[in-house]
C-alpha positions in Angstrom: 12.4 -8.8 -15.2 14.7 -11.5 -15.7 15.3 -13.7 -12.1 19.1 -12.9 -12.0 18.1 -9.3 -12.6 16.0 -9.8 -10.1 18.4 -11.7 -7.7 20.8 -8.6 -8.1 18.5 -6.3 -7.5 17.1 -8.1 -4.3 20.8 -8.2 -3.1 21.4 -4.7 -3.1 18.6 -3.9 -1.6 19.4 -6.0 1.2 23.0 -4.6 1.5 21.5 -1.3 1.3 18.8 -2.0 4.3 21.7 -4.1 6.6 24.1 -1.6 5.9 22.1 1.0 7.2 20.4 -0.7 9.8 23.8 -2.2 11.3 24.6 1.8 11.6 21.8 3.0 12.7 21.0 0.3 15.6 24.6 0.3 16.8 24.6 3.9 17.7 21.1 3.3 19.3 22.9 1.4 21.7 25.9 3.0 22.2 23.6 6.1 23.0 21.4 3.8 25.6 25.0 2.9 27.1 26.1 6.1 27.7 22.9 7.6 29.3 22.5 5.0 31.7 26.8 5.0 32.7 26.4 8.5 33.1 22.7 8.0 35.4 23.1 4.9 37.3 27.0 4.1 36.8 27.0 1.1 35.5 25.1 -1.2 32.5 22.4 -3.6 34.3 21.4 -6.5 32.5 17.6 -4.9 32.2 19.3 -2.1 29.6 21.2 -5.4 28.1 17.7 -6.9 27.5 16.8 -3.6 26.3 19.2 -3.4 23.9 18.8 -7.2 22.8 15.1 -6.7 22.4 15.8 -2.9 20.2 18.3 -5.8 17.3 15.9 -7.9 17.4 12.3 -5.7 16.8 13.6 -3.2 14.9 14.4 -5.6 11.8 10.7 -6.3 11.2 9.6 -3.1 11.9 12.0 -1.0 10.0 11.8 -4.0 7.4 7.7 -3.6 7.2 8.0 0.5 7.2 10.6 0.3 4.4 12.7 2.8 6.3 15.7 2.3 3.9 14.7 1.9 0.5 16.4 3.7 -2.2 13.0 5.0 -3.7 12.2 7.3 -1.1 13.3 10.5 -0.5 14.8 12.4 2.1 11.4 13.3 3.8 9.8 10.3 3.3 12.9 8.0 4.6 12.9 10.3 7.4 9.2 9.9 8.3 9.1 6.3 7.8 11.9 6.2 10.3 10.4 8.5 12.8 7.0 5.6 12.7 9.1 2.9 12.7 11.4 4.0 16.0 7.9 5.2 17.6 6.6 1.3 16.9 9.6 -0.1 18.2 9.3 2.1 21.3 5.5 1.2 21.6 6.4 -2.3 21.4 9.1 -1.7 24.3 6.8 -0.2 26.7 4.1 -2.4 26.2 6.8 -5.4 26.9 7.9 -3.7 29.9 4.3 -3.1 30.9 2.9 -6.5 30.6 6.0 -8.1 32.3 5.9 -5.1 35.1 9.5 -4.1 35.0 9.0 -0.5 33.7 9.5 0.4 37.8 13.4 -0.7 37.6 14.2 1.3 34.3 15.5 5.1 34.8 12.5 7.3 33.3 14.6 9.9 32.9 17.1 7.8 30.4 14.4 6.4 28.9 12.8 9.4 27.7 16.0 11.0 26.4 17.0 7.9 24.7 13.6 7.9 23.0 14.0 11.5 21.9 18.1 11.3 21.1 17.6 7.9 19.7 15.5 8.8 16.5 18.0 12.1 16.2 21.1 10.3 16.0 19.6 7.6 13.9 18.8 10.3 11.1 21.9 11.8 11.5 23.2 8.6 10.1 20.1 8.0 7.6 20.7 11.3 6.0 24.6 10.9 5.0 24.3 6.6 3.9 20.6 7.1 2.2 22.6 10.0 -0.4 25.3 7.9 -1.3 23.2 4.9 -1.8 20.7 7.2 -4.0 24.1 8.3 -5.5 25.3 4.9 -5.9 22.3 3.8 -7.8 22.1 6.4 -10.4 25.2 5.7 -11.3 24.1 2.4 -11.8 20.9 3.2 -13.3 22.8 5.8 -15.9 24.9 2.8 -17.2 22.1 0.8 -18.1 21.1 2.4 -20.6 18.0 0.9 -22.2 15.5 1.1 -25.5 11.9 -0.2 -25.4 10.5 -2.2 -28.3 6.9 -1.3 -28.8 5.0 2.0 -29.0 1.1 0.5 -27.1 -0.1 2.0 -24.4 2.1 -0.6 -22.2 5.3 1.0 -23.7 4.2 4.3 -22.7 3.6 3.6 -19.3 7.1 1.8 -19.0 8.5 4.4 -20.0 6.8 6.5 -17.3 7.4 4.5 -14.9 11.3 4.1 -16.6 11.9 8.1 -16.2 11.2 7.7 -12.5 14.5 8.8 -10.6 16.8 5.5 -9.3 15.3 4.0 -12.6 17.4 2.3 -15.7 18.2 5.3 -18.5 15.2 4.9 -21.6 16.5 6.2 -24.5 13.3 5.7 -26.6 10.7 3.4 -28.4 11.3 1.6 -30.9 8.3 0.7 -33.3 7.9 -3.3 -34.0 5.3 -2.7 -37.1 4.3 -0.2 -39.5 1.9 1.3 -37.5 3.5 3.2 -34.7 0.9 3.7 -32.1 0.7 6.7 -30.1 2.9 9.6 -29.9 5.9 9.4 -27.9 5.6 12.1 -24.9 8.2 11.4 -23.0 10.9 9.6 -25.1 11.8 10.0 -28.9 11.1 7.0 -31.3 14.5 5.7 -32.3 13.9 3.7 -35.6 12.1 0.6 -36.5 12.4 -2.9 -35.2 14.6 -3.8 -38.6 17.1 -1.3 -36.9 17.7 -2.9 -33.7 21.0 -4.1 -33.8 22.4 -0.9 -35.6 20.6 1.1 -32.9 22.0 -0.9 -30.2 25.3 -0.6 -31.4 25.3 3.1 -31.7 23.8 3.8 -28.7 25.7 1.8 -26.2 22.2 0.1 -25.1 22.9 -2.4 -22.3 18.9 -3.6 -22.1 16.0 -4.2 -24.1 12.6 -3.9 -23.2 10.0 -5.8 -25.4 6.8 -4.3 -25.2 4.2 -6.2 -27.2 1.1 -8.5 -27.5 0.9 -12.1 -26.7 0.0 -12.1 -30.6 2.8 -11.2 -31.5 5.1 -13.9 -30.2 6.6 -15.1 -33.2 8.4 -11.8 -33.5 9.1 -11.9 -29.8 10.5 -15.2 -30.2 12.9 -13.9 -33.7 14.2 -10.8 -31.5 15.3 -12.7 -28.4 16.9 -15.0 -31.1 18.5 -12.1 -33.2 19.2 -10.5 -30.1 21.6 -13.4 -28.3 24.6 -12.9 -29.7 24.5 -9.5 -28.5 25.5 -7.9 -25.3 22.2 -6.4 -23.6 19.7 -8.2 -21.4 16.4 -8.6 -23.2 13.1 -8.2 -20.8 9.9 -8.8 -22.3 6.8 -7.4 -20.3 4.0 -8.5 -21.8 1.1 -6.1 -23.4 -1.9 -7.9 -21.2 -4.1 -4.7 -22.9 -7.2 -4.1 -21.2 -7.4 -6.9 -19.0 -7.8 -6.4 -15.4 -4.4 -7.6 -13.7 -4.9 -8.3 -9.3 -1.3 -8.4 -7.5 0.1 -9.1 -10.4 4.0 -11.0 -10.5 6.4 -13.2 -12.0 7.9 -16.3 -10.0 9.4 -19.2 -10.6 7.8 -22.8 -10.7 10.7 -25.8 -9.7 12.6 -22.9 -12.4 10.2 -22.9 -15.1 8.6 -19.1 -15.7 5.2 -18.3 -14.4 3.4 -15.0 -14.6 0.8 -14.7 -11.9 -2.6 -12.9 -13.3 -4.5 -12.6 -10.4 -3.5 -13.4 -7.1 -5.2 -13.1 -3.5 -3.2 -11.4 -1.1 -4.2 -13.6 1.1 -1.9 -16.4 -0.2 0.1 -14.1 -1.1 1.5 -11.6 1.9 0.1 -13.9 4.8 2.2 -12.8 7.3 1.6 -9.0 6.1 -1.7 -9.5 6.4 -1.7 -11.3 9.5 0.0 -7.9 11.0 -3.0 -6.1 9.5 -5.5 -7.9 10.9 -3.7 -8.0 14.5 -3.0 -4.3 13.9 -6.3 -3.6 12.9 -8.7 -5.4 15.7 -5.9 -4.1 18.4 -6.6 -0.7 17.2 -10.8 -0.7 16.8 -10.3 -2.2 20.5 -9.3 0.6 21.6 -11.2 2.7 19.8 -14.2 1.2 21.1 -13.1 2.0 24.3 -12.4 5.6 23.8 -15.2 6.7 22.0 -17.8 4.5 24.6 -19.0 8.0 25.3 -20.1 9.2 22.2 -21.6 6.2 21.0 -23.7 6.4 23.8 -24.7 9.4 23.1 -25.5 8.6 19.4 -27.6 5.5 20.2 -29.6 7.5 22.9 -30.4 10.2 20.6 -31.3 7.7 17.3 -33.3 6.1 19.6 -35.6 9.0 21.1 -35.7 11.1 17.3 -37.7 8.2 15.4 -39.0 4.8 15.8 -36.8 1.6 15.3 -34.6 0.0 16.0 -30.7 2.2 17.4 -28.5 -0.1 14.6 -29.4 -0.8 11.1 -27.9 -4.1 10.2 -27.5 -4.5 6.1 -26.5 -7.6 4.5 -22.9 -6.8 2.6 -20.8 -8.7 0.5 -17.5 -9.1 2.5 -14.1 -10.6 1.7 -14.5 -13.6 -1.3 -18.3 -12.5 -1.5 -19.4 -14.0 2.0 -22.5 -12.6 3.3 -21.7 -10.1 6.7 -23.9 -8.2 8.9 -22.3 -4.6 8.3 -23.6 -2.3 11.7 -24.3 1.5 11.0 -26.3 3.9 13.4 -29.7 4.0 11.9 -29.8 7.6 10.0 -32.8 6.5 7.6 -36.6 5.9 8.5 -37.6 2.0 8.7 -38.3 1.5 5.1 -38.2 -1.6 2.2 -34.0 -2.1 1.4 -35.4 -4.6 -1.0 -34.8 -1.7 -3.9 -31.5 -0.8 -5.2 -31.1 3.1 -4.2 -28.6 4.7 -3.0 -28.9 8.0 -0.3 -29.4 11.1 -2.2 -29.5 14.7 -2.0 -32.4 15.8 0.0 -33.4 12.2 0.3 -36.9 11.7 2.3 -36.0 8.9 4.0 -33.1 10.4 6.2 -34.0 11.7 9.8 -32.9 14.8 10.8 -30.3 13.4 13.3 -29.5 11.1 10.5 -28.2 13.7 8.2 -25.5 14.7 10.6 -24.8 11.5 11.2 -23.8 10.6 7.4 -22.1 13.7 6.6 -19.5 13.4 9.9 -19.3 9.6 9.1 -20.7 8.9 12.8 -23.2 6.7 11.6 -19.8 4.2 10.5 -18.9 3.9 14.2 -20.7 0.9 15.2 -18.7 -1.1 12.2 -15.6 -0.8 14.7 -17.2 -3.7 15.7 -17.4 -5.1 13.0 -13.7 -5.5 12.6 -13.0 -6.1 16.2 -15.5 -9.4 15.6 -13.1 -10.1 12.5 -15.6 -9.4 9.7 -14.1 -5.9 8.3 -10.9 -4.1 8.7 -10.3 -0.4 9.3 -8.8 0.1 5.8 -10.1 -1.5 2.2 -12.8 -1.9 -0.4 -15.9 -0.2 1.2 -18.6 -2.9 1.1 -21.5 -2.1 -0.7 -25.5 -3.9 -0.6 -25.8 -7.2 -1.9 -28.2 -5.6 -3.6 -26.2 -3.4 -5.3 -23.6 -5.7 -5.9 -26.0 -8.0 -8.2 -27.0 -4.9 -9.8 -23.3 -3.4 -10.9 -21.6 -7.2 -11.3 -22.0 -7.3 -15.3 -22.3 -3.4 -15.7 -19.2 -2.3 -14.1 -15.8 -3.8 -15.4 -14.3 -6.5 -12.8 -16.6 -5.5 -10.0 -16.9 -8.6 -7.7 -12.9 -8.2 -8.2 -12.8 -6.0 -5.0 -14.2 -8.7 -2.8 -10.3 -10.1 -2.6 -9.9 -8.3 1.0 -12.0 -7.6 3.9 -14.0 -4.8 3.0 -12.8 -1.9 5.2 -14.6 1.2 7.2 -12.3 3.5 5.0 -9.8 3.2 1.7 -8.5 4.8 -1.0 -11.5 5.2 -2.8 -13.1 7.0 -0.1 -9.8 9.2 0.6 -9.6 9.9 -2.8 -12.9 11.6 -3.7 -15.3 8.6 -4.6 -17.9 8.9 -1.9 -20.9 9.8 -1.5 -24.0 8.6 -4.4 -22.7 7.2 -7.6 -26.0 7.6 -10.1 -23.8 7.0 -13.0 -21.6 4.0 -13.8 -18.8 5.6 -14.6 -18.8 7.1 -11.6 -19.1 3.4 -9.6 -16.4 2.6 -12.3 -14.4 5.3 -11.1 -14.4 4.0 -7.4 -13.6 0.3 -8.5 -10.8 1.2 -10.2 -9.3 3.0 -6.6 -10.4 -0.3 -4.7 -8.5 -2.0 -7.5 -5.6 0.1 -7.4 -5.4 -0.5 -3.3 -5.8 -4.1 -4.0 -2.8 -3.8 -6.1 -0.7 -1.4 -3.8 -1.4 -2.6 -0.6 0.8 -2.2 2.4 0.6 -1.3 5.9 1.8 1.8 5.4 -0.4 2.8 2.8 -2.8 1.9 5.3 -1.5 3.7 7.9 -1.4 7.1 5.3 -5.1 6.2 4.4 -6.0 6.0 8.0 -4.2 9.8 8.4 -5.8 11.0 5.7 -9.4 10.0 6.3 -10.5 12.3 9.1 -9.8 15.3 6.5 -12.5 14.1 3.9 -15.6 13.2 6.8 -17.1 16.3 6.1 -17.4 16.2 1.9 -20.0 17.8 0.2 -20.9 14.7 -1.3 -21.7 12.8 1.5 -25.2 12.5 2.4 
């Protein structure tokens, strides 16, 4: 993606989210303004600061729940909204808590402006998120596109291409002899010796080159070829089977740099930041809530077989440092020394301890763990040290999921991969969904992971 591209694009989107917003939030407060004329009579300055603080919190919040972005549809825009206004409430009440003013506010206008508030903002979402989605097909249908190359790499452009709100792919177009594999989704057009001609007919506003870093002196005779011709030429490079982290292209004092593998961390530090503070706040209170049962738990470990209540396990946690990772015990006192993972019908498992692992209880005490700062609620699930040196070496970019905090859940985890892997390409399997989250991350795919989890606590391969 070229940076102008890229300048445009970033533009629009911020049109698209201020626009929106500016409608949205204004009605909020005309709403707020009327309830409380027609309840008290007459605006206080405590709804003013109310409606000062609702500007000023919903811009990160709706901003970090990408409530307006053009990719979603009508459902999801519409959920995202209905968390983000439920944040910004949260945040509201907890402000009014802490600085003990919730006593001068009407209850009554409070609760209707909650419930009327998120109504009247989607009757506005619904109407402005069409006619942007309208607006940028439009767009998207007059740049009309070809991709040269036919690897792997192409074909997953043009996937990704034949997305809705996406530029219009006409087809491949082969850059040697050997074509690769089959088109699927878009015809091949010609060869690479037919560009211009194919350009010309087709009305093609943008080329995308698709191929090897070996392959740069014809990369560097088609950009040439190409300048004296109207299209915009983006070259995505075929990186083939290497294993890409938070992948991006940036700019260096405006010289071109393509970032390989870079930490989140450096990255999003802010984002992650809000995880983290998100994350602790919530195991905090989870703690809390579920004192009860973890009682209960360590009482009844405790009575059903000798040792100690918690197991403690040496795990590799974020860049590889050594944590103590807290479970309830669910095996006999036995040598961890070994690399073995729980099995089916496995001996060393107490009876207690098999309920435990299949309902996930045994996980609990790790809340802990990322209250204390040394895990989060969602990421890479940490495995033995143990088993780490034995996979690092067998499995493709293992160690490579050690780039966040390892997490209590993740997509790995939602997704199927639990339980024993006695195969590597099963462990493979599961790597590649910790990669993949790596890659993806956001707090809201957090937040669906966190949804999703209690659904797959009771799978048949847990044990």
């Amino acid at each position: 993606m070229t940076s102008q591209y890229a300048a445009q694009m970033a533009h629009r989107r911020g049109l698209t989210f201020w626009g929106q917003w500016l409608c949205a939030i204004t009605l909020v407060n005309l709403l707020l303004i009327l309830l409380v004329y027609l309840r008290v009579g007459s605006l206080n300055s405590e709804y003013r600061v109310v409606m000062i603080l609702t500007v000023l919190g919903s811009v990160p919040v709706y901003s970090t729940m990408q409530v307006y972005h053009k990719r979603h549809g009508m459902l999801s825009g519409l959920g995202r909204l209905l968390v983000g206004w439920l944040i910004l409430l949260a945040v509201l009440i907890t402000i009014a808590f802490i600085t003990q003013t919730s006593a001068i506010f009407s209850r009554q206008v409070i609760i209707v402006w909650g419930v009327l508030g998120f109504f009247i903002q989607a009757a506005s979402f619904l109407p402005l998120h069409w006619l942007a989605r309208l607006y940028s097909r439009k767009v998207c249908n007059e740049r009309r596109s070809v991709i040269i190359g036919t690897c792997l790499t192409a074909h997953e452009l043009a996937k990704k291409l034949s997305r809705p709100n996406r530029v219009l792919a006409l087809g491949f177009i082969a850059a040697t002899d050997t074509a690769g594999p089959a088109p699927s989704i878009l015809p091949l057009l010609g060869h690479v010796d037919e560009i211009r001609e194919i350009i010309t007919r087709l009305e093609v506003r943008r080329v995308y080159i698709v191929l090897p870093m070996a392959q740069a002196a014809t990369i560097e005779a088609l950009y040439i070829d190409l300048l004296d011709m109207n299209v915009d030429v983006v070259w995505i490079p075929d990186f083939g089977s290497m294993v890409l982290l938070n992948q991006s292209i940036s700019e260096i004092e405006r010289m071109p740099a393509i970032y390989l593998n870079e930490s989140l961390i450096s990255s999003h530090p802010g984002s992650l930041l809000c995880k983290e503070l998100f994350e602790r706040s919530l195991a905090g209170v989870a703690i809390i809530l579920l004192s009860p049962l973890l009682l209960i738990v360590a009482i009844a470990v405790k009575v059903t077989s000798p040792g100690p209540v918690l197991f403690k396990q040496n795990r590799h946690g974020c860049n590889a440092e050594v944590i103590k990772v807290w479970k309830f015990r669910s095996m006999r006192v036995h040598d961890d020394s070994e690399v073995r993972q729980a099995t089916r019908e496995d001996e060393r498992i107490t009876p207690i301890g098999s309920f435990l692992r299949r309902s996930s209880i045994d996980e609990l005490p790790q809340l802990f763990n990322v209250l204390f700062g040394k895990m989060a609620l969602v990421g890479p699930r940490p495995h033995a040290v143990t088993h780490n040196i034995y996979y690092t070496g067998k499995v493709r970019a293992y160690m490579a999921r050690h780039r966040l905090k390892p997490g209590i859940t993740g997509l790995a985890q939602i997704s199927g991969y639990r339980g024993e892997t006695e195969t590597l390409e099963k462990m493979q399997l599961r790597v590649a969904q910790d990669l993949n989250y790596i890659n993806r991350w956001s707090l809201w795919l957090d937040i669906k992971i966190l949804v999703k989890t209690p659904f797959t606590l009771f799978s048949k391969n847990i044990y």
